[in-house]
N, C-alpha and C positions, 0 to 999 in steps of 0.2 A: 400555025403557032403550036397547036397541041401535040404536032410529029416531031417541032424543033425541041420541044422539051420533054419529050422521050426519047430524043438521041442524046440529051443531053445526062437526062438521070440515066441512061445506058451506060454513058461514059462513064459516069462519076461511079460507079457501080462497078463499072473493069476498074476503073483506078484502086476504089478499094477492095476489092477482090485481091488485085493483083501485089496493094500495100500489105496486107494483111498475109499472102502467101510468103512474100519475103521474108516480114518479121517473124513468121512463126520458123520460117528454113533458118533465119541467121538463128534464133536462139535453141535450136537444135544441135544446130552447129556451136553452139558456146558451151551445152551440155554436152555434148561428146567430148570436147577442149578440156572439158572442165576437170571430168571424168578421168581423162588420160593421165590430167598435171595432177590430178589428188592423188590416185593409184602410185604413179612415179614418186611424190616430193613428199607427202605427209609420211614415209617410213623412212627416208632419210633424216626427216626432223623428230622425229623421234627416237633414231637409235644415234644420229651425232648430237642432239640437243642445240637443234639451231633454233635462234631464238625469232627469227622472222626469213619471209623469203618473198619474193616478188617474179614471176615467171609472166612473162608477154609473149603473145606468139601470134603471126600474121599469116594469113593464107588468102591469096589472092586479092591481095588488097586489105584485107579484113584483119583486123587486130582485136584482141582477147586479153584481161587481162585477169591472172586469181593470185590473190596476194594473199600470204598464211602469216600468224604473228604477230608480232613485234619489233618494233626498230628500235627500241629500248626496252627494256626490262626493267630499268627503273621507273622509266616516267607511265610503260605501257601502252605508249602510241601505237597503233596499231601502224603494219606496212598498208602501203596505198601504193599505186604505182607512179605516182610523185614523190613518196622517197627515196631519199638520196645514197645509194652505194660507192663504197670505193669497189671501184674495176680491177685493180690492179694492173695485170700483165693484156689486159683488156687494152690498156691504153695507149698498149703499143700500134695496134690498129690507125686509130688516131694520128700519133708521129706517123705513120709510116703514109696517109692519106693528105697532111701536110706537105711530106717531101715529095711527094709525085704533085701537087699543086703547085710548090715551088717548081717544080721542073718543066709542067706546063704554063707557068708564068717565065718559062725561061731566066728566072736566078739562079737555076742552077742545073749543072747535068750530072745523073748517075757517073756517069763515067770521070767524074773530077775526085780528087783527093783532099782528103781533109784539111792539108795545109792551104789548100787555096783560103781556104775561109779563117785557118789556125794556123799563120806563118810561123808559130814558136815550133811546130807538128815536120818542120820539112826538114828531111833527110834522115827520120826516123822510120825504126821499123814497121809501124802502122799507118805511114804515110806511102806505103807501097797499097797498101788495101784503097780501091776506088770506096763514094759512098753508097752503091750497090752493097759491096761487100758486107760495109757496116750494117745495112739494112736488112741484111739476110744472114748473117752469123756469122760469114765466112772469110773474116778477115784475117783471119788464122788461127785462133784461138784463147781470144779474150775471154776473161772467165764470166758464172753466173753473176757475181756483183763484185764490187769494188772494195780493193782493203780497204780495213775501218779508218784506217791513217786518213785512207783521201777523204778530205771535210770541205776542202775550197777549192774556189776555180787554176788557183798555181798547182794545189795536191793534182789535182785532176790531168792540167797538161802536163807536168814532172812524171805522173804515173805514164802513161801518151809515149814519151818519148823513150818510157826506159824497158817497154813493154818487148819482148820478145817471143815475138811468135812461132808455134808447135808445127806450123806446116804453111806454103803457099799461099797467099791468098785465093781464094774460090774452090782449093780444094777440100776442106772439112766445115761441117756446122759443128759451133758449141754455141747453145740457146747463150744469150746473154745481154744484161741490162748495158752495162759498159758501151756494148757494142752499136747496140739499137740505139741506147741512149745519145751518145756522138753523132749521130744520123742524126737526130731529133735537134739537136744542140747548130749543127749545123747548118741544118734547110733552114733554123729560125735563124742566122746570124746572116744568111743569104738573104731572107725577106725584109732584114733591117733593125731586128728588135728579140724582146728574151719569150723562150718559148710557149711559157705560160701563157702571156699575154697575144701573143700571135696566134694562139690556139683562138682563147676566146673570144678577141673580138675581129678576127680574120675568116676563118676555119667556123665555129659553131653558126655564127650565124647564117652563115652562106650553107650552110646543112641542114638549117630551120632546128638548129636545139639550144633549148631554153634553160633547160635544166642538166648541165653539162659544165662541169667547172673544174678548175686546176684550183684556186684556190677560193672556199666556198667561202661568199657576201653573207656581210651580217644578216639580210635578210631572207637567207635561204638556212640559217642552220639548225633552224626549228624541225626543217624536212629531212637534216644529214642523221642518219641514222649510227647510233652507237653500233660497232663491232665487240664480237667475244671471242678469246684465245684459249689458251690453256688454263689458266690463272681463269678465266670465267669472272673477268672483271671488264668492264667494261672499257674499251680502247679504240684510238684511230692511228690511222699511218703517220710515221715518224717523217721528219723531212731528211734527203738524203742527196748523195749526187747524182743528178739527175733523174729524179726520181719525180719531176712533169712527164718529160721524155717517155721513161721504161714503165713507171707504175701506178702514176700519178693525180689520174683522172677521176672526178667524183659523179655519178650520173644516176637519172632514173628508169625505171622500166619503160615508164614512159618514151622516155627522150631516144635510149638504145633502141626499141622495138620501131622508131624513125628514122636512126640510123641505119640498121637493117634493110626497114625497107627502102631505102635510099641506094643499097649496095643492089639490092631484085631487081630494083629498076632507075637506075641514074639517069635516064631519058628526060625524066621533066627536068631535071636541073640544065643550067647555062651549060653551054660547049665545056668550057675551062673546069667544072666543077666535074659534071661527068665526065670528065679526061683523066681529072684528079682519082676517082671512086674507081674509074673502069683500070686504070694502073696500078690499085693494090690488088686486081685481079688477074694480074698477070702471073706465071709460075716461074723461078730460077733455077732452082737446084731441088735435083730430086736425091732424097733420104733413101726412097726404096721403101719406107712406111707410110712418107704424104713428101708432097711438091711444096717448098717454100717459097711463099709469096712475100709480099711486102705485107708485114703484119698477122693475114693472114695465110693458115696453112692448107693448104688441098686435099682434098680425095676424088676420086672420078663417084660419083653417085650411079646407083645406087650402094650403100658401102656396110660392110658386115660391122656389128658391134666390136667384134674381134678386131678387127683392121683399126679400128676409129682408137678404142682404147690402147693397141699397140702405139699410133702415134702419135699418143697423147701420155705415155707412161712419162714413170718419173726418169727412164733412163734416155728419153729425149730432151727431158731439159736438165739430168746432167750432163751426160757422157758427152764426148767428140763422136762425130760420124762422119764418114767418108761420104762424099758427095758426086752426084754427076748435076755436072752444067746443063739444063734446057739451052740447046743454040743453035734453032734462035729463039729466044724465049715462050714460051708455052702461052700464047693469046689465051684472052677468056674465053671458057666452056661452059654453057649453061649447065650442062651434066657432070655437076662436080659441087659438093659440099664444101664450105667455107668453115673455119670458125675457128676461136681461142676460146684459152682459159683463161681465169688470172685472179690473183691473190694478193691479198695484205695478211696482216696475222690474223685479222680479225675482221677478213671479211673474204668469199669465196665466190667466185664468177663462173660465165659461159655463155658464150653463144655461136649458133649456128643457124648458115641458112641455106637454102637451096635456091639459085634463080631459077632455073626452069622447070619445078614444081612451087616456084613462088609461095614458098614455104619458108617459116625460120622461127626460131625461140631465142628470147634472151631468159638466164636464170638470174640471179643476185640474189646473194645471201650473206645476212652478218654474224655467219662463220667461216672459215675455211675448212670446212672438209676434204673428205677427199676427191682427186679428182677424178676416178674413178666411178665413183657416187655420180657425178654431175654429166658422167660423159653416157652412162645407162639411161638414167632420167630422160636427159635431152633427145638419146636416139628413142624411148620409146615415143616420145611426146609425139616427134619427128614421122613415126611412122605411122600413127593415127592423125598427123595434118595431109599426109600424103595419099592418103584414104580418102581424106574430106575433097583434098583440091582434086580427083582423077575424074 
């Protein structure tokens, strides 16, 4: 009896030996995190005067979160990483993880045109672009947003059909809402329903995110956090066309640092879901400064600051660029950085991840600075997770 309970206080004695090593590694591990995001973000919020910011970042499994500010300035709620940001150009991700799920639910294939779904669309010049094309730029050259005219859904297919394209289809990207946004507009009219609504209660939940909304429930707006612009008054996104689609997403650090790690490792989720996630990781068309995926954009990792910022200037999402076709398309690489920006006036995004350093940051902030700012921040964050996970 007396040997059985000295193997027994042995055990409980490695257990907590063993409890107690861990937690003291994880929280060294959150001190180094910590360390990296204060060094990177607290000089940016002080020479752009951002009024709050929320950064999450996962490494191997493990998530971290340091939240700086304010989500308002009048009320002074502090950010948490359950408040709510708008994404912006973030939420093209989204669309773009929709229509590869619609496509492994078989409603729909890249290779169809838009009039199958928008018969008013057939025999115009945008109905030569498949919705590949639309999902990657390159449908010829629809611009960054939609004239002010188009207000409703006739402005929208009128503009559609009168649209005349600068080149080929699949031969140039010009970043743009229009574009993507049609894609997004589509894959939800293949599922049956309008996109917003398709998103949240289709899409979020099968991605386990709770806090993820096209248009935010009354009892979530205590968490949406106020945006600040020029004017340094307090604002949020205006509604527009398509603007679920291209910019329209409201989400928390929380919720995104689950989407993420949801992209590192789509394995737990059902066949169709991971079908869905591992398909915006496919590459089409290379720029020659990053590979355009579905939503998101490429780099082969490891990737110089220089490079990253090159393909993330602002003359990538305005200018035209000539393109080369992946064909046959560029499967996923685990040695290759993921990520978008994206913006409202008064609120500023990013994130990036790495699967095979199982590494990634989300940022959100209720400014837009610039994006320059966000893409140094992130790579340094980026290179002290990559330290932690080696």
């Amino acid at each position: 009896m007396h040997r059985m309970t000295s193997i027994r206080l042995g055990l409980a004695t490695t257990i907590l030996v063993s409890s107690a090593a861990t937690a003291f590694a994880a929280n060294e591990e959150k001190a180094r995190i910590s360390a990296a995001a204060d060094k990177a973000v607290r000089p940016i919020m002080r020479e752009h005067k951002v009024p709050g910011m929320a950064i999450a970042v996962t490494v191997n499994g493990r998530h971290y979160f340091m939240n700086y500010g304010v989500g308002s300035r009048e009320t002074k709620a502090p950010v948490t990483e359950d408040t709510l940001f708008e994404l912006g150009s973030i939420s093209k991700t989204f669309a773009s993880t929709l229509g590869v799920y619609a496509q492994v639910t078989g409603k729909l294939s890249f290779d169809d045109h838009p009039s199958k779904y928008m018969p008013a669309l057939k025999g115009s010049a945008i109905d030569k672009a498949t919705l590949l094309n639309l999902a990657t730029y390159t449908a010829g050259g629809l611009p960054l947003q939609f004239p002010d005219a188009v207000k409703s859904d006739a402005d929208m297919a009128a503009y559609f059909t009168t649209f005349k394209p600068e080149a080929a289809p699949g031969k140039k990207r010009r970043y743009s809402n229009p574009s993507i946004g049609l894609f997004g507009h589509v894959a939800a009219l293949a599922m049956g329903g309008d996109f917003g609504k398709v998103l949240e209660t289709e899409l979020f939940p099968k991605l386990g995110l709770k806090q993820s909304y096209v248009t935010v429930p009354k009892s979530a707006m205590s968490s949406y956090a106020w945006g600040y612009g020029k004017a340094d008054k307090p604002i949020r996104v205006n509604p527009g066309m398509f603007d679920a689609e291209a910019y329209g997403v409201k989400s928390s650090a929380a919720d995104m640092i689950r989407f993420v790690e949801a992209n590192i490792d789509p394995t737990r989720f059902d066949t169709t879901v991971r079908r869905a996630i591992e398909g915006t990781h496919v590459g089409y068309f290379d720029t020659r400064k990053m590979v355009q995926g579905l939503g998101w954009e490429q780099y082969p990792y490891p990737v110089s600051l220089e490079r990253l910022l090159d393909g993330n200037s602002r003359t990538m999402a305005l200018d035209t660029h000539s393109v080369t076709a992946h064909n046959p398309p560029k499967r996923p690489d685990d040695a290759t950085l993921y990520n978008k920006t994206g913006s409202t006036n008064g609120f500023g995004g990013y994130v990036a991840f790495v699967p095979e350093k199982k590494i990634g940051v989300v940022m959100l902030a209720n400014r837009n600075f610039p994006n320059p700012e966000r893409i140094k921040a992130v790579h340094a964050i980026l290179a002290a997770l990559a330290t932690n996970a080696d």
